[in-house]
N, C-alpha and C positions, 0 to 999 in steps of 0.2 A: 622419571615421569615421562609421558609419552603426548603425542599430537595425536588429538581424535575432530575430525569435523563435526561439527555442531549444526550446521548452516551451508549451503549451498546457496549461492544468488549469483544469477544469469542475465548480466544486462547487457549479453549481446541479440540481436535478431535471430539467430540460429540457434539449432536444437543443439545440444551436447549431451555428452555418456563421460558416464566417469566411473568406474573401475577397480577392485583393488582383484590380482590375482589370485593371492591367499584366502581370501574371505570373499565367496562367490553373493554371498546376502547384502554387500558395500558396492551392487552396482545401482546407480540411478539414472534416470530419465530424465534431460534439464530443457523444458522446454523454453523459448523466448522468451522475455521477463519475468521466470519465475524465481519464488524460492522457496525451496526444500528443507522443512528442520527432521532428516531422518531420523526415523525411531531407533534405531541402535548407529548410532555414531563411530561412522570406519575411524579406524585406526590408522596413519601414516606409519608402513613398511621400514623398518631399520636399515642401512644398509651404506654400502663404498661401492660406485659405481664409477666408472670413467668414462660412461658414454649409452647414447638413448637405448642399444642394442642389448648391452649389458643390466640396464635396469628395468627396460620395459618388460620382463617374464617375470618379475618381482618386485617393483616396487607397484605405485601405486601410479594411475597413469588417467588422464581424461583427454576426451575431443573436442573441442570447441567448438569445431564448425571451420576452422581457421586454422588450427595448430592440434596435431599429439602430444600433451605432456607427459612424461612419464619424471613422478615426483617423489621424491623418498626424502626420511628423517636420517639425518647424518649420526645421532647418537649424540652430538655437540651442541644443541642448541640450534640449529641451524635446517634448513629445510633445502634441499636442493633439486634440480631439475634439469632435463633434455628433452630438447626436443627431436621429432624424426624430422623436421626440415633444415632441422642444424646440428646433426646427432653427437657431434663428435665436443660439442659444447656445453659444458656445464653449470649452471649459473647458482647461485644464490637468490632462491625465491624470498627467505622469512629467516629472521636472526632472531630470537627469542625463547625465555626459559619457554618450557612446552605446556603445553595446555588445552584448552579448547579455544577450535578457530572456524572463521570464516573464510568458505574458498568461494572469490567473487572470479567468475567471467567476466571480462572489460569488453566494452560494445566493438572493440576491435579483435577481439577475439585472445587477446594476454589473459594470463591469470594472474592475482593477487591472494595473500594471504593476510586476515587481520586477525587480533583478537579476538575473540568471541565475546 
């Protein structure tokens, strides 16, 4: 099974873009307090990445305004990410069987991932 976004919400002040390389139709326009339920729900990019450089030409990636995330599905349950202002750090965004989800922008400009 796979991670498809369902939901976009943006509850920082700033616009943001989000992105999937693969699939040029999964880009959106997130403007200030909105949210977005797109009509075809991108898909989260599979993949092993050890840094922002290596993932961002393929995985899935957004601006906040504040940060470039570049985010991918580990294949494990597990959602992972880099940023360019910390590229060489990997982190653990969302540990969960896969599904449909929520990608919230936090008013400081972090991303979170919920349940849908």
């Amino acid at each position: 099974m796979a991670y498809h976004i369902t939901t976009f919400v943006n509850e920082s002040g700033l616009n943001s873009v989000t992105a999937n390389p693969e699939a040029t139709r999964d880009t959106y326009f997130l403007s200030p307090g909105s949210k977005v339920n797109p009509q075809h729900p991108p898909l989260l990019n599979t993949g092993t990445f050890g840094s922002y450089s290596q993932a961002f030409p393929k995985a899935n990636w957004i601006y906040t305004g504040v940060e470039t995330y570049a985010f991918w599905d580990s294949g494990d349950s597990e959602i992972f990410a880099a940023t360019q202002q910390d590229p060489n750090t990997v982190q653990v965004l969302y540990k969960a069987s896969a599904g449909n989800l929520t990608l919230t922008i936090n008013k400081d400009g972090s991303i979170a991932f919920t349940a849908a």
